[in-house]
N, C-alpha and C positions, 0 to 999 in steps of 0.2 A: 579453694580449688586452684591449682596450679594450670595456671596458661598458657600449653605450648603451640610451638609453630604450627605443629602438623595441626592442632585440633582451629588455628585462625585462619589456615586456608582452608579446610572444611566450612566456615562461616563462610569466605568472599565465595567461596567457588560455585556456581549455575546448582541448583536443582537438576536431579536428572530424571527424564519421561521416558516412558515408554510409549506414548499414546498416539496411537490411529485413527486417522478418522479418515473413510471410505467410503460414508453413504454420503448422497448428494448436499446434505445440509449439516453433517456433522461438525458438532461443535464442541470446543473445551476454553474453559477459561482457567486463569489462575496466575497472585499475585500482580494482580491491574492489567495482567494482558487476557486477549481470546485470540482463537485461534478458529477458521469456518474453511473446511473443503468444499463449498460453496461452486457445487457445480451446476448454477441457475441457468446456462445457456445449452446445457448436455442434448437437448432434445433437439436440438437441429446438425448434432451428427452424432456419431459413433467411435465408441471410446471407453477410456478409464482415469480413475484419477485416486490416490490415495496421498494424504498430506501428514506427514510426522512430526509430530512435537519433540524434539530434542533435550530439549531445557527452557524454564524459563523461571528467572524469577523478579525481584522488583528492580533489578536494574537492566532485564531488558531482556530478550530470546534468542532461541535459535532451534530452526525449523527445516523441512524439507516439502518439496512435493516432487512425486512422479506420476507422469501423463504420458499419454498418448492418445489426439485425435484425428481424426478424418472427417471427411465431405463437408461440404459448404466451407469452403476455405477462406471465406471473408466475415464468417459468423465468431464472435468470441463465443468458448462453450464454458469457462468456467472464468471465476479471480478467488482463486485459491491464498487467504491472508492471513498474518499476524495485523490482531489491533490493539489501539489504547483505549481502554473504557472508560471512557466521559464520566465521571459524577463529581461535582456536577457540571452541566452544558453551561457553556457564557457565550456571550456574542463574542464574534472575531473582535469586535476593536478590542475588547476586556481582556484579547490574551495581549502579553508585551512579546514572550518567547517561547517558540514551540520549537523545541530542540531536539533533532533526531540524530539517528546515525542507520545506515545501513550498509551492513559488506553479504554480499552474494557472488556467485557465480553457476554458470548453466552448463550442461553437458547433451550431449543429447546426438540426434539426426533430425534433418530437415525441419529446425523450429522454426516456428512463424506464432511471436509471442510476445508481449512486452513485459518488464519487469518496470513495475511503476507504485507511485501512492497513489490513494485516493482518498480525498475528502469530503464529506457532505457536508451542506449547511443548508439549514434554510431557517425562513421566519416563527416555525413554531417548533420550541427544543423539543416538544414528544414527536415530530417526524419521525418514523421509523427511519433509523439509521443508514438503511441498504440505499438511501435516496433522497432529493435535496430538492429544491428552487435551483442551485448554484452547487457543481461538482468540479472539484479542482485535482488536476491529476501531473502529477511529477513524471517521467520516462525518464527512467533509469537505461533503459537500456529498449532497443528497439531491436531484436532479433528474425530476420527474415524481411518480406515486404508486406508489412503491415502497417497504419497509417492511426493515426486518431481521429475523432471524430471533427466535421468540420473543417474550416482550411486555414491555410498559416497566413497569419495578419502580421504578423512581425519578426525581427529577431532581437531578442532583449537579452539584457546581463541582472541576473540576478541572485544573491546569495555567492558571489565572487567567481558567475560559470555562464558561460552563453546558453542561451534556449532559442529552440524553434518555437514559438507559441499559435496554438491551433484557439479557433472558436469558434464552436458551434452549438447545434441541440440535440441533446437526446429524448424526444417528443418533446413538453415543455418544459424541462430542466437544460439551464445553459451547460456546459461545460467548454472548462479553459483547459486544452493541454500545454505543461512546458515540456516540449521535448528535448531532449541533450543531442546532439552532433553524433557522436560516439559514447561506446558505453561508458559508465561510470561506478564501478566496483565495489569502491569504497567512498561512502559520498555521509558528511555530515554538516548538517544547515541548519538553520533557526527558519521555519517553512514558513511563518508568520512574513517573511518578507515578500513573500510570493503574493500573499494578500493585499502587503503594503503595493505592491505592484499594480495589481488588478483594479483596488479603489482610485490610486494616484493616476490612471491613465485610460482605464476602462471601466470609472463608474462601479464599481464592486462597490452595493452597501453594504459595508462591514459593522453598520452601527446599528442593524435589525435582522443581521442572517447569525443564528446560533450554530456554532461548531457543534455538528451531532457524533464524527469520529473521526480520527487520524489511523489509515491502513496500511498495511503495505504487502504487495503480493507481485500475483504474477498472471495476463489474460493470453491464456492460449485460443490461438486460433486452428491452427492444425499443422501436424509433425508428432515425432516421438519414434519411440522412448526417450523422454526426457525428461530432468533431475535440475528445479532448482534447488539450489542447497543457499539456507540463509544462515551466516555461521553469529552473526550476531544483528538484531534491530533492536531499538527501545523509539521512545518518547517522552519527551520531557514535556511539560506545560508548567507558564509561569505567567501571573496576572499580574 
């Protein structure tokens, strides 16, 4: 069989999707990612929300969502994400590098939204993944006036970038947010350092909380019509 160029950029180049997903818990997975329109907070306002699969395949995705919500303006109503699916779960200390990349950018009217990770852990790997003992959340990007949960303890350097770092609880699950200064568009880290962060200074047991998934999306609080467009995420993990 003769090997031309045109047929090995057909190999590297993205899979291409068509797929929608518009009811509140639509899901798709495929080649290690998933994909959830996960609109669990929808019921305390009024709105839409549809999330598109772009492409994705094993070296990483690219996606969209468009929203628009109203009332209760301090409520999140959805985190519409691309993820990496765990199999199998290891404790945080057993990963060495969790290596991401994300490029995004937003469009819209009067967002009030964050573009962030999120990750759960806790002590028993079958937790169901939507939820942890310990949820660690990146800000990428803080659009409008919208806040994380709990209040800022610090400003730390981590992964080569300053962070606001927030700590609080969401009932009994702690969460730590790193929030960024200004947006960050194009952001790629080894997020495992973020961990090394939280054990080294604030007690994070990383030697009995099982990583159950690494996300990445977006928690609108209200505004719209507005379009993130994610042109490229992955995740790497390495023990």
């Amino acid at each position: 069989m003769k090997i031309t160029a045109t047929f090995l950029i057909g190999l590297l180049a993205p899979i291409a999707f068509a797929q929608q997903l518009c009811d509140q818990y639509a899901y798709h997975s495929s080649s290690g990612y998933e994909f959830n329109n996960n609109m669990w907070g929808s019921g305390s306002g009024q709105g839409s929300q549809c999330t598109n699969v772009e492409w994705v395949n094993s070296n990483g995705c690219g996606w969209r969502v468009n929203w628009q919500w109203a009332n209760n303006r301090d409520n999140v109503k959805s985190y519409p994400y691309s993820g990496k699916q765990m199999n199998p779960k290891r404790l945080v200390s057993q990963w060495r590098d969790i290596q991401s990349t994300a490029a995004w950018s937003y469009s819209g009217s009067n967002i009030r939204a964050n573009v962030a990770y999120d990750l759960f852990t806790h002590s028993n790997p079958n937790n169901p993944t939507h939820s942890g003992e310990y949820e660690l959340m990146i800000w990428l990007g803080r659009l409008g006036d919208v806040w994380p949960i709990g209040r800022q303890i610090s400003t730390v350097n981590v992964a080569g970038r300053q962070w606001q770092l927030y700590d609080g609880y969401n009932g009994a699950m702690r969460v730590y947010s790193f929030v960024a200064p200004s947006q960050v568009n194009n952001f790629q880290a080894n997020l495992k350092e973020f961990f090394d962060h939280l054990s080294a200074n604030h007690g994070y047991p990383a030697n009995n909380q099982y990583l159950l998934t690494v996300q990445f999306g977006t928690e609108p609080f209200t505004g719209g019509p507005a379009t993130l467009s994610v042109s490229n995420w992955n995740a790497n993990l390495f023990t």
